[in-house]
C-alpha positions in Angstrom: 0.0 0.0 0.0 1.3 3.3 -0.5 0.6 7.1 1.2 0.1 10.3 -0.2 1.0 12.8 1.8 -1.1 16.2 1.8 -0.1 19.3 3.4 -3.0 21.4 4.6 -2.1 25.3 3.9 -5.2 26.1 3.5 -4.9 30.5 4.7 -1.9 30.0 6.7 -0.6 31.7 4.5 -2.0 35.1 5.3 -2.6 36.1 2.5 1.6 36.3 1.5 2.2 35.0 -1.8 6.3 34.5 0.0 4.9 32.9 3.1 2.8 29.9 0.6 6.3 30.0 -1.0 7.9 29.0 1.9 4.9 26.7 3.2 5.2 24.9 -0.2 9.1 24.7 0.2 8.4 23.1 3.6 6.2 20.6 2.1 8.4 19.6 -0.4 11.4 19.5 2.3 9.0 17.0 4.0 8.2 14.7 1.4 4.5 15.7 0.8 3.0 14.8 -2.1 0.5 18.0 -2.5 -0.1 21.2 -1.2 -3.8 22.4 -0.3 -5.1 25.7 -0.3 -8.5 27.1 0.0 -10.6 29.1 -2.2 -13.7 31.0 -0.9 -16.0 33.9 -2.3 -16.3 36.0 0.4 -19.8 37.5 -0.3 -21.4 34.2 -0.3 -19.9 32.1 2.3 -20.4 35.0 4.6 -23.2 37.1 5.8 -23.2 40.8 5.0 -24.0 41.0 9.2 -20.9 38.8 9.3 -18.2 40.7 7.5 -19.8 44.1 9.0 -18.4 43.1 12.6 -15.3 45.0 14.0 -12.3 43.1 13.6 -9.0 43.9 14.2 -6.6 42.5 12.0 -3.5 43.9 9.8 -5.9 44.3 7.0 -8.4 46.9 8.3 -11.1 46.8 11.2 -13.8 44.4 10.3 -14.3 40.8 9.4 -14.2 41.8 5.6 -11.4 43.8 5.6 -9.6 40.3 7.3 -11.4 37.5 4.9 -10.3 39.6 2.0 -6.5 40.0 3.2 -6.6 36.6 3.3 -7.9 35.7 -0.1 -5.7 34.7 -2.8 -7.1 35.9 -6.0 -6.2 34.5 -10.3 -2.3 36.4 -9.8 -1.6 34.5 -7.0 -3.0 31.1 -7.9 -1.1 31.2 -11.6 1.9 31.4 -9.2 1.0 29.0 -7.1 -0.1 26.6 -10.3 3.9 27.6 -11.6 5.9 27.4 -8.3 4.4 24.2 -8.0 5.1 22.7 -10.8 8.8 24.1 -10.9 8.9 22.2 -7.4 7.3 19.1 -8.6 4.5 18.8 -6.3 0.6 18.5 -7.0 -1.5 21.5 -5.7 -5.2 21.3 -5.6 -8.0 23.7 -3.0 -11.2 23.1 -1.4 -13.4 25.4 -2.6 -15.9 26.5 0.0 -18.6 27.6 -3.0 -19.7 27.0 -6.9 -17.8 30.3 -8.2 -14.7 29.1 -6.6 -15.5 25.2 -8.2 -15.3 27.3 -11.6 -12.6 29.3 -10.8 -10.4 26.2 -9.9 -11.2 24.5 -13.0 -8.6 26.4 -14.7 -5.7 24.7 -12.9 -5.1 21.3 -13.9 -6.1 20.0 -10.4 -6.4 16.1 -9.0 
């Protein structure tokens, strides 16, 4: 039987394009077979109620302001899609709503 190793990034990486660099890096340095991200539209997975709360985080004052820091958007996952390649690990992300399903589908995800 064999393993296949996944390592969970989901937003850990704060919304750093360097800091998923590095978080990839370490997955590779580990022997992980895929990196995971997530992928999430913020206006539906969220209430308006929800995102309107105070929040203090190093992108602004309220929930949005934090849940969009966080968000990697089509720049970020191309580079994602090429580091990971140039690396030679599989990448794929769970996608937390239909626009985000058909956003992923441009990446040639397992």
């Amino acid at each position: 039987m064999s393993v296949f190793i996944i390592a969970e990034i989901g937003i850990n990486h704060n919304g750093d394009l360097g800091l998923a660099k590095s978080l990839i890096d370490g997955a590779v340095e580990a022997g992980c077979n895929m990196v995971k991200f997530q992928k999430r539209t913020i206006d539906l997975v969220y209430t308006q109620e929800e995102l309107n709360k105070p929040r203090e985080s190093p992108w602004g004052t309220t929930n949005r302001e934090q849940k969009e820091g966080l968000e990697f958007g089509e720049t970020e996952y191309d580079e994602i899609d090429r580091y990971c390649k140039q690396k030679n690990i599989e990448w794929t992300a769970s996608a937390w709503d239909v626009p985000s399903q058909l956003f992923l589908r441009k990446y040639d995800l397992n």
